[in-house]
LONU-924836 format. One record per residue (C-alpha): residue in one letter; x negated, y negated, z. Coordinates in steps of 0.1 Angstrom, whole numbers. Example, Ala and Ser with C-alpha at 12.3 -4.5 7.8 and 13.67 -1.06 7.14 Angstrom:
NODE  res  xx  yy  zz
NODE  A  -123  45  78 .
NODE  S  -137  11  71 .
//
This chain:
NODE  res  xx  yy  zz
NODE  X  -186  -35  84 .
NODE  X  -172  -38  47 .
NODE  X  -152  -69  41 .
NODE  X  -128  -81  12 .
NODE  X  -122  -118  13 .
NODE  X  -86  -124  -7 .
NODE  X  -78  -160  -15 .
NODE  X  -64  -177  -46 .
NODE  X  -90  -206  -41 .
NODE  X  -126  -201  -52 .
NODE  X  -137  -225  -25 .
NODE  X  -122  -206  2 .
NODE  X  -135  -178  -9 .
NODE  X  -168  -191  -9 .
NODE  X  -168  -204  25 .
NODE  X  -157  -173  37 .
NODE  X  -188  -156  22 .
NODE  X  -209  -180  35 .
NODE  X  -197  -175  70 .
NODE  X  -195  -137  74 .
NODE  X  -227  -131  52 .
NODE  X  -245  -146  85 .
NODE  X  -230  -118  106 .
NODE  X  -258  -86  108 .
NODE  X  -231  -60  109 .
NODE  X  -214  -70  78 .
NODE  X  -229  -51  56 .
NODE  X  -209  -53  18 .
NODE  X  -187  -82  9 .
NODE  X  -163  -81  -22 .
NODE  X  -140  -111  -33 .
NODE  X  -101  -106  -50 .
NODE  X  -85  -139  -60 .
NODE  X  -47  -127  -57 .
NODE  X  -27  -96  -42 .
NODE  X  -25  -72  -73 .
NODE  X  -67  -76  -73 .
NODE  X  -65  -71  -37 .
NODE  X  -48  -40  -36 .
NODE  X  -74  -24  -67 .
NODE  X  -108  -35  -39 .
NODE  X  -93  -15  -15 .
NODE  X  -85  14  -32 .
NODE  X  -121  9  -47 .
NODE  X  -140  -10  -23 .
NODE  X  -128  6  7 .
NODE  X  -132  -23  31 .
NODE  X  -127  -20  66 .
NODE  X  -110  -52  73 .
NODE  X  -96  -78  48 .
NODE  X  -92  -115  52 .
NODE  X  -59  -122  37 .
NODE  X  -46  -154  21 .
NODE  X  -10  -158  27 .
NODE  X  2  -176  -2 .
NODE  X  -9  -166  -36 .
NODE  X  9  -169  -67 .
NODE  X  31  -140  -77 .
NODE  X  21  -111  -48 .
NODE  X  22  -130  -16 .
NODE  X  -5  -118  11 .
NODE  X  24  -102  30 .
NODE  X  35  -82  0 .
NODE  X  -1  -65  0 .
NODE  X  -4  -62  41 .
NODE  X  37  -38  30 .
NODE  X  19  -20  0 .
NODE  X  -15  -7  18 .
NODE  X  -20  32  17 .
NODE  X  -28  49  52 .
NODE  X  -53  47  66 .
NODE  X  -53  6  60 .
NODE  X  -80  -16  66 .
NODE  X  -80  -43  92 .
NODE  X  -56  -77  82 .
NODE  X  -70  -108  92 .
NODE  X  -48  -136  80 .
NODE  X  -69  -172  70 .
NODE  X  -47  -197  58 .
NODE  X  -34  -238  59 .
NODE  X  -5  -227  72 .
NODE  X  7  -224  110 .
NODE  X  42  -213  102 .
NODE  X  37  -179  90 .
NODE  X  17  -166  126 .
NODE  X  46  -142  140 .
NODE  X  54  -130  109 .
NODE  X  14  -119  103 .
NODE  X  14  -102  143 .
NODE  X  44  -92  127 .
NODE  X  25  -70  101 .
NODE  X  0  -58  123 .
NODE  X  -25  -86  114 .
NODE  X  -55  -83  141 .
NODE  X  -61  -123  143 .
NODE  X  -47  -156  121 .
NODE  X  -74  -180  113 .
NODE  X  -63  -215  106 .
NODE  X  -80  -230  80 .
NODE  X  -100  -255  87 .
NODE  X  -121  -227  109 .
NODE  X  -156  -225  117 .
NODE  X  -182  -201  125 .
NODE  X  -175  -196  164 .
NODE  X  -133  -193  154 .
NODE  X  -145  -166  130 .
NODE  X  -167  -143  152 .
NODE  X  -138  -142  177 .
NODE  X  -119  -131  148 .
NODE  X  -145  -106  138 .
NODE  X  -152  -97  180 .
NODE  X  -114  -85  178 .
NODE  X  -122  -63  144 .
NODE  X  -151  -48  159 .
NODE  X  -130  -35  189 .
NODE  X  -104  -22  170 .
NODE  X  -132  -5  150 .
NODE  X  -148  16  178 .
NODE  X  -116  22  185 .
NODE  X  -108  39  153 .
NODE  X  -145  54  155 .
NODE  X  -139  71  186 .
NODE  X  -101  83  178 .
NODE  X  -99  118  163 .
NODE  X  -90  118  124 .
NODE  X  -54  117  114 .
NODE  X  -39  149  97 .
NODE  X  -32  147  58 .
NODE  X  1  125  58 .
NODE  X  4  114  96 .
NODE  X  -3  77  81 .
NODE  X  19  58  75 .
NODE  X  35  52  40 .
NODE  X  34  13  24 .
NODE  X  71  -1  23 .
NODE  X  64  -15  -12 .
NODE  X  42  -10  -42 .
NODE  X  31  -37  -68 .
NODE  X  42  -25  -108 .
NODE  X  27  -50  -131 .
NODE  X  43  -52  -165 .
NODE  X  29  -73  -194 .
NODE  X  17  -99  -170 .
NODE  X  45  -97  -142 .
NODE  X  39  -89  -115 .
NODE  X  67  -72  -95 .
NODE  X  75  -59  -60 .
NODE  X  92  -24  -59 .
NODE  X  104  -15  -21 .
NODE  X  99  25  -16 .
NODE  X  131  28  -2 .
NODE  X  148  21  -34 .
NODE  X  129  51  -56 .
NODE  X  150  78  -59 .
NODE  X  128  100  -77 .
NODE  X  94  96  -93 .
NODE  X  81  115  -128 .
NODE  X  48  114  -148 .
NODE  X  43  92  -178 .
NODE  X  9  103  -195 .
NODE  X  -13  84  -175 .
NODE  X  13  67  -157 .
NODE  X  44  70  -131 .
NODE  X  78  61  -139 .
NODE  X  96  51  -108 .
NODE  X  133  59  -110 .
NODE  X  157  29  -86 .
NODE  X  190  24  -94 .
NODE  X  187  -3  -121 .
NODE  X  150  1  -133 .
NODE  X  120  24  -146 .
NODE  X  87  8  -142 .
NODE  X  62  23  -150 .
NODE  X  27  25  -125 .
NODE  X  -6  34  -138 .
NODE  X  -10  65  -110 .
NODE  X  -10  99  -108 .
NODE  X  18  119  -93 .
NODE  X  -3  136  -67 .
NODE  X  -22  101  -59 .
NODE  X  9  85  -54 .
NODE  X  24  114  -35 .
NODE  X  -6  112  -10 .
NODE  X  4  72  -1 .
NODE  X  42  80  1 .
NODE  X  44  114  22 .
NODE  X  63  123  37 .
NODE  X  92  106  23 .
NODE  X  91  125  -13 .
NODE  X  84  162  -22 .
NODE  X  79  174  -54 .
NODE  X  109  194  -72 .
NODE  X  90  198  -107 .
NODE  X  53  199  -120 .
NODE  X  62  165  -137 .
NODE  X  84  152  -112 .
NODE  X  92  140  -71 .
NODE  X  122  132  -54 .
NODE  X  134  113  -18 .
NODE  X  142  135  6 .
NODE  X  169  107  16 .
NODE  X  184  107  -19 .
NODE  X  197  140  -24 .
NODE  X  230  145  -24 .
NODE  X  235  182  -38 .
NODE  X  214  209  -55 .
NODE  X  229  226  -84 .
NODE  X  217  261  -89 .
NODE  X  207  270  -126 .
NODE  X  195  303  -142 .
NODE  X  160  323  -133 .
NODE  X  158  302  -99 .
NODE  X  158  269  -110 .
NODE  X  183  238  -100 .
NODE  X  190  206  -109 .
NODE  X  193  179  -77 .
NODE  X  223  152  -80 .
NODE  X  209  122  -64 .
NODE  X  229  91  -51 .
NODE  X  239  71  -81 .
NODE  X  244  100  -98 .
NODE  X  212  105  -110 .
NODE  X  196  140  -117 .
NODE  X  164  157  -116 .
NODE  X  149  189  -123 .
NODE  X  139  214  -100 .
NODE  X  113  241  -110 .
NODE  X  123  275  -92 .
NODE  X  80  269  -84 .
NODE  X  93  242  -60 .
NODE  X  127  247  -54 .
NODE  X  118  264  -20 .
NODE  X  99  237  -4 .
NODE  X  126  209  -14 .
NODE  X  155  235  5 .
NODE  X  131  235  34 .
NODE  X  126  198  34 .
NODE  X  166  191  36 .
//
């Protein structure tokens, strides 16, 4: 079992370690000390479950449980605070640990992730894209860190070695590549253009141009090329 303890306090984390480090089928450990961290472990880590802090400055530990890509890892939520436990089962959390906690409260914690374990083990493998999508992704600008709900993207184009994501009043840019981030978000965008993606939901009309290309008016009135390459995939998608 691969495990990513996530916790603004060092001590926590520590404890933590100390604690599942005497369990024999933990067998990798990796520490983030706030949500955008977090989110960069899994992607690199791969953990299988992921002991979440719920408050950390700037990313809260429900804004990463809404930005994980399919498949997820396991959320166990350990924090001081008894208010938030709904809202965790709420996010599909597998257990809430109550700090103070102890070794016995965590192995009934872990006895929970190793069920749900064998029973992804013995599940057949999704197809590409039958995950599902995060509701959120995290855009960090010159130290800020900021919360972008998918459902307000309209369309998506590349940037170099970036994503520029397209809402109604913003263009952040995400260090991602379009097909990466296509992957996490199917199958709620398609690509229209080799640079660019759109929401299916957005699309208000399709403008035919010369030589089979198009041009699709999005709500807002935004617009966005459509490469006569991909125009026939985006007409079967709507």
């Amino acid at each position: 079992m691969r495990a990513l303890i996530v916790d603004d306090e060092r001590p926590a984390r520590d404890k933590l370690h100390r604690l599942l480090a005497q369990e024999a089928d933990v067998s990798a450990l990796a520490h983030a000390c706030d949500g955008v961290e977090a989110l960069r472990q899994v992607a690199a880590f791969a953990p299988d479950v992921m002991f979440l802090d719920v408050q950390m400055p700037e990313v809260s530990g429900f804004d990463v449980a809404a930005s994980l890509p399919s498949p997820a890892p396991l959320i166990v939520f350990a924090t001081a605070y008894d208010e938030y436990a709904l809202r965790a089962f709420d996010s599909n959390a597998i257990d809430y640990l109550l700090k103070p906690y102890d070794q016995e409260r965590l192995r009934r914690a872990l006895g929970r992730v190793r069920e749900r374990l064998a029973t992804r083990t013995l599940a057949p493998p999704l197809p590409p894209g039958a995950g599902h999508a995060p509701r959120h992704l995290l855009v960090t600008e010159r130290g800020v860190t900021s919360v972008v709900p998918i459902a307000q993207i309209g369309w998506i184009e590349t940037a170099d070695n970036y994503v520029v994501l397209h809402t109604a009043h913003a263009r952040p840019l995400l260090r991602q590549t379009l097909a990466g981030l296509l992957n996490q978000l199917a199958p709620a965008f398609v690509r229209c253009h080799r640079r660019a993606a759109v929401q299916i939901g957005w699309i208000e009309n399709v403008v035919a141009l010369d030589k089979g290309d198009a041009e699709l008016v999005l709500r807002g009135g935004m617009r966005v090329p459509c490469s006569r390459q991909y125009r026939a995939a985006v007409m079967e998608r709507l």
